[in-house]
C-alpha positions in Angstrom: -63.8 -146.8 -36.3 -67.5 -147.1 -37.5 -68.5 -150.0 -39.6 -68.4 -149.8 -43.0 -71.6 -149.5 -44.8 -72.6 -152.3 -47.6 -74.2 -150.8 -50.3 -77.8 -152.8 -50.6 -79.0 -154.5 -53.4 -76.1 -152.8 -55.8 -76.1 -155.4 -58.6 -80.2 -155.4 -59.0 -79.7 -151.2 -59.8 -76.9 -151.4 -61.8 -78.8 -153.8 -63.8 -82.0 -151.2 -64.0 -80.7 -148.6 -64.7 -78.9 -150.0 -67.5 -76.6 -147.0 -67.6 -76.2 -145.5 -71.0 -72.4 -145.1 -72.5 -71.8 -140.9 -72.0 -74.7 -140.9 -70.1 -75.0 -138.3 -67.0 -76.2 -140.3 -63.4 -76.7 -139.3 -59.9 -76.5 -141.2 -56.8 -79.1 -139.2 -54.8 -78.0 -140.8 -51.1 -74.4 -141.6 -51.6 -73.5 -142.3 -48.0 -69.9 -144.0 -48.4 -70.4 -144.1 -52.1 -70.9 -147.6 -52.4 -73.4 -147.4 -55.2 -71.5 -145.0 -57.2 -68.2 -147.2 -57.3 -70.3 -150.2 -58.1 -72.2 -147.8 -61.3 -68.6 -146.7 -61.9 -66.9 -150.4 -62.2 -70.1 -151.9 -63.8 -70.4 -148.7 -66.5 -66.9 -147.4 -67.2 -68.2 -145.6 -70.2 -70.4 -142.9 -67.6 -69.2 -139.8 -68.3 -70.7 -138.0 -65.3 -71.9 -139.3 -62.0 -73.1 -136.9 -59.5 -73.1 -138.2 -55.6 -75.6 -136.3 -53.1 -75.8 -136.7 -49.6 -77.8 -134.2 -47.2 -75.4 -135.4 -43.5 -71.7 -133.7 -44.3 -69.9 -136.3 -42.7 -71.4 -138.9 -45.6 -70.3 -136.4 -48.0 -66.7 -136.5 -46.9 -66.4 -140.4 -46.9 -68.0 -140.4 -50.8 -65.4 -137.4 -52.0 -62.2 -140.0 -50.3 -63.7 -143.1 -51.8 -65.1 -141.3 -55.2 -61.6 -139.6 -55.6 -60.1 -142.4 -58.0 -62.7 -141.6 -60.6 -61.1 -138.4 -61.1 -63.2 -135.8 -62.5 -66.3 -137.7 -63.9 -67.6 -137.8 -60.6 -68.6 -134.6 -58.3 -69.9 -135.2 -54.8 -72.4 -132.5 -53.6 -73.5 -131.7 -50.0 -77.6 -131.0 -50.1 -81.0 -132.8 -49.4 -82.6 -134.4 -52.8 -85.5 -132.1 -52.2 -83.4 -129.8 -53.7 -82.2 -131.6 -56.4 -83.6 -129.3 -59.3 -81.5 -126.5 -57.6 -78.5 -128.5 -56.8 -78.0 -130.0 -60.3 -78.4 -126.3 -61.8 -75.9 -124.9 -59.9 -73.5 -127.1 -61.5 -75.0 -126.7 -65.2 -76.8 -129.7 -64.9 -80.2 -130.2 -67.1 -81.1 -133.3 -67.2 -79.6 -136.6 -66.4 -80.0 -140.4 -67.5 -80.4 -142.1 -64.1 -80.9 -141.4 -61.0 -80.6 -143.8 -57.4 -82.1 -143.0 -54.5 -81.2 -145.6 -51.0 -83.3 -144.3 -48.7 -83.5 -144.8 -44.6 -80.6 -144.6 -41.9 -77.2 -145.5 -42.8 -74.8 -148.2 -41.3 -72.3 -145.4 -39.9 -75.5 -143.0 -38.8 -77.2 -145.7 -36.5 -73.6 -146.2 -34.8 -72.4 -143.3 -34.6 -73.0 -142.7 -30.7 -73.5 -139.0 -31.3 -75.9 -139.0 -33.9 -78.7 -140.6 -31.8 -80.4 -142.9 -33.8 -79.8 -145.9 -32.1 -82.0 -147.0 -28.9 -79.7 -149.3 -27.8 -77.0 -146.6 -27.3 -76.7 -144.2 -25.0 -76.8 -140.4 -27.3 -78.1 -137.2 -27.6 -81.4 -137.1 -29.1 -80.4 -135.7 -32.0 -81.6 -137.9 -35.1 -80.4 -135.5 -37.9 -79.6 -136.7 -41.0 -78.0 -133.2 -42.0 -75.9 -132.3 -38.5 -76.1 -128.6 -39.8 -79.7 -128.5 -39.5 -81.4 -126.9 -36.4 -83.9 -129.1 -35.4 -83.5 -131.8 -33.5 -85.4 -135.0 -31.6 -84.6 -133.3 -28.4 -86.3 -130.1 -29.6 -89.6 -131.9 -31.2 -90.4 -133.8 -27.9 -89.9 -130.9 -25.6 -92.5 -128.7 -28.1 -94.8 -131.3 -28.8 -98.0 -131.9 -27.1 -99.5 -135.1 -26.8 -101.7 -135.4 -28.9 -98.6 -134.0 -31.4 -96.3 -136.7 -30.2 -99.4 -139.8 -31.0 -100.1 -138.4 -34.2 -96.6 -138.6 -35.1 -96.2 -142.1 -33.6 -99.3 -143.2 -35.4 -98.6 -142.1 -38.5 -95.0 -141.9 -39.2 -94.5 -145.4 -36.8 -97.6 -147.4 -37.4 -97.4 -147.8 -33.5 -100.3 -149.2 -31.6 -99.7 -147.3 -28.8 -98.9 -144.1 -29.4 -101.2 -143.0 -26.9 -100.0 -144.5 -24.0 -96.2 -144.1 -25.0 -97.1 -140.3 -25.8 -98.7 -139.9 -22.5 -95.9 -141.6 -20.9 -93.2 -139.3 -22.8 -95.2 -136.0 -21.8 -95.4 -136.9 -18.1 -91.9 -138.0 -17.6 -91.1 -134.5 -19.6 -92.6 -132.1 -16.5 -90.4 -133.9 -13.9 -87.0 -133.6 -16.1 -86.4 -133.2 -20.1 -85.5 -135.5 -22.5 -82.2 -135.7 -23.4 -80.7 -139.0 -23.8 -81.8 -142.1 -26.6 -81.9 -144.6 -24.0 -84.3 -142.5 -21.5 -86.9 -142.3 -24.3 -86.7 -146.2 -24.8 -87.0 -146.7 -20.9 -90.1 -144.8 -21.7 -91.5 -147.1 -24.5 -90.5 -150.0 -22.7 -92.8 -148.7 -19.4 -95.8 -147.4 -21.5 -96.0 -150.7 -23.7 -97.4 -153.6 -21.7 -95.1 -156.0 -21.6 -97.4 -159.3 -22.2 -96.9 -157.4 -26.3 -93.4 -156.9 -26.2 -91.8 -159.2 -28.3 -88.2 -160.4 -28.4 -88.6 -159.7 -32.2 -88.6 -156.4 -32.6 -87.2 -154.0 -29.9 -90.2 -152.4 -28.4 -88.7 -149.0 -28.8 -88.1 -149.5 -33.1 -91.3 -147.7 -34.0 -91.1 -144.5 -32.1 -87.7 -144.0 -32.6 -88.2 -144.6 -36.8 -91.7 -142.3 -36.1 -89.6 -139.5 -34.4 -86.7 -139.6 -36.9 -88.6 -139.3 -40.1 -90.3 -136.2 -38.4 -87.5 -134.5 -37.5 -86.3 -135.1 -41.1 -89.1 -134.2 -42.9 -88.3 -138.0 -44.7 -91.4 -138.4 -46.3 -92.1 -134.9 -47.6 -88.9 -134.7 -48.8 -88.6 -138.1 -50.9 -91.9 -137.0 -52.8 -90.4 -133.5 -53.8 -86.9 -135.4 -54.9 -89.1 -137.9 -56.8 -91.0 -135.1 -58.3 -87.6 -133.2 -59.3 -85.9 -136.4 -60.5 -88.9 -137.1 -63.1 -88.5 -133.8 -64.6 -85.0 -134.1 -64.7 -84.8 -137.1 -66.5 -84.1 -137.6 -70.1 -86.1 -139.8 -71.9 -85.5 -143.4 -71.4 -83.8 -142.4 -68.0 -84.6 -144.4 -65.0 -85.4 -144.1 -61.6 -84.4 -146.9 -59.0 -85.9 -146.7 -55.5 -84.8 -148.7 -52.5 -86.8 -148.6 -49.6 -87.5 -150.0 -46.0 -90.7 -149.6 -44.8 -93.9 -149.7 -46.0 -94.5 -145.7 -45.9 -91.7 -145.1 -48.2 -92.6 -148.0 -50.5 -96.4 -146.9 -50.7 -95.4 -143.5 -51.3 -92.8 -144.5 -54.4 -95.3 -147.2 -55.4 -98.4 -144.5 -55.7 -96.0 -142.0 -57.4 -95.1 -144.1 -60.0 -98.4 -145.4 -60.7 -99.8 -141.9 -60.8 -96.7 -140.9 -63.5 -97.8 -144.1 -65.7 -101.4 -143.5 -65.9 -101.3 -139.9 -66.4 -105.1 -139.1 -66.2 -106.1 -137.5 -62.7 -109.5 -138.2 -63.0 -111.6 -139.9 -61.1 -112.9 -143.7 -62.0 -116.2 -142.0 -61.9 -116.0 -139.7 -65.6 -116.1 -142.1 -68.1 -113.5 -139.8 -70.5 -110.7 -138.2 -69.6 -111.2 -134.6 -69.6 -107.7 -133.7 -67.4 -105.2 -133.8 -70.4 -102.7 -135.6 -68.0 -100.5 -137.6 -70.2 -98.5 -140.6 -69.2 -94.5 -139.8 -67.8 -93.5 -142.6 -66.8 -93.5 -146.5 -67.5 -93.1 -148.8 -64.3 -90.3 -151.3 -65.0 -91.2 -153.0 -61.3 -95.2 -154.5 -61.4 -93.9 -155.8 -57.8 -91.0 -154.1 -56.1 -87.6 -156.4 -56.4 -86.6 -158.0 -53.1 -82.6 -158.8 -52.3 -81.8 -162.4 -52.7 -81.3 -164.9 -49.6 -77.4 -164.6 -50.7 -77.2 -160.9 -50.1 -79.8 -161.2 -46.5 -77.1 -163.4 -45.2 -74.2 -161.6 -45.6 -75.8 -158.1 -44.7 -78.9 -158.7 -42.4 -79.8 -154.5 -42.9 -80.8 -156.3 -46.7 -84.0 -157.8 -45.6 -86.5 -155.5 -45.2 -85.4 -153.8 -48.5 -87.6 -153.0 -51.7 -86.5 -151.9 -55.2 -88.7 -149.9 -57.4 -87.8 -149.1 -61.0 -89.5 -146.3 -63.7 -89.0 -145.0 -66.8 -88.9 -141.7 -68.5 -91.2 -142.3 -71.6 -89.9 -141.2 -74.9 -87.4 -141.4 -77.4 -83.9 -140.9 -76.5 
């Protein structure tokens, strides 16, 4: 049985979103549902909570654990890219607050079929949604190198991307690439081992780099962000959690760009865009879990909250 996975930093977003009584919520990564029954608990009076997940196999452990919320809650099957589309074709218009958890799951990273894991021996699959068609296996047997360091670089912050892409490509004409552990053999022969650290598996970056590509991560969080600020009714909220410094840059610029409004550059002394303020950032600094919570759940530490709000009346 996989472990079970602790919803991070539940108490901090139950307390930002500051769910309204009748109010309409969505739980944009519900994974084993763990923010949703904690929303649920905390807010009885919610008449509507919506739980998204993009890997099928999330989706069937929210509907078993959502199931004693009867019909208040409905558990959906998509990526939050789509969640304009999604929402619609359930007569949704607008909603009140809205959670996304992003990253790799508990159950995803050991589950030895799904591949995200270096230190077990998978497929190289790496997608979040098993019914899409791409997969890591696919991406580093069509990359070139030059592909394969620009993804490492950017997606992985990895020093050397180079070296480990010229590494991956050369092993790749003798035999493909098939298995999670032969790509960290890989890293662990292209990095010199004077900077390997006992830290930080040497293999963490490339395998975060490759899986973000093959899911499109990034791309996608910046559409659901987009969709989830249209969507939300004035006064509604949007709670971030993220765990890496791509993701949190990305949320961080987002909101800022919602809460100024103006696009134009520092250079025109008056505004002459007509952008107008969207959003009002409840989180100057993101929120960090407490020591507490890091103790009992190590995944914690690296996590950051980010909070807006809709502007408006209500």
């Amino acid at each position: 049985m996989l472990p079970e996975h602790v919803p991070v930093m539940a108490a901090e977003v139950a307390t930002m979103l500051a769910c309204r009584e009748g109010g309409t919520y969505v739980d944009a990564t519900s994974g084993s549902g763990g923010h949703g029954i904690y929303l649920l608990r905390q807010y009885p009076g919610i008449a509507r909570l919506i739980a998204l997940d993009c890997d099928p196999q999330a989706v069937q452990r929210s509907q078993a654990k959502l199931a004693a919320f009867g019909e208040k809650v409905r558990v959906l099957h998509g990526n939050f890219k789509n969640l304009r589309e999604l929402l619609a074709g359930i007569g949704v218009r607008a909603i009140d607050g809205i959670v996304f958890d992003l990253g790799v799951s508990t159950q995803q990273l050991k589950d030895p079929q799904r591949g995200f894991s270096f230190t077990i021996e998978a497929p190289l699959d790496m997608r979040m949604d098993s019914t899409a068609q791409v997969t890591a296996r696919d991406l580093l047997a069509r990359w070139s190198e030059q592909e394969l360091a620009e993804v490492l670089h950017r997606f992985g912050q990895e020093r050397w991307a180079r070296r480990i892409a010229h590494h991956v490509i050369q092993a790749r004409e003798h035999e493909p690439l098939s298995t999670t552990t032969q790509l960290a053999r890989l890293v662990l022969t292209a990095i010199p081992s004077r900077f390997q650290t006992t830290r930080i598996h040497p293999a963490t970056k490339t395998f975060q780099a490759i899986r973000i590509a093959v899911n499109d991560e990034l791309s996608n969080l910046e559409h659901g962000l987009e969709a989830a600020a249209e969507l939300l009714s004035p006064q509604g909220r949007v709670c971030v959690i993220s765990f890496h410094s791509l993701e949190d840059v990305l949320v961080k610029n987002k909101f800022r760009s919602w809460e100024r409004g103006c696009r134009c550059p520092a250079t025109v002394p008056v505004c002459v865009c007509g952008g107008k303020q969207t959003m009002r950032v409840l989180t100057k600094k993101p929120l960090q879990p407490s020591a507490r919570e890091v103790a009992s759940n190590p995944r914690a530490r690296s996590a950051r909250l980010r909070v807006a709000e809709k502007v408006g009346t209500a």
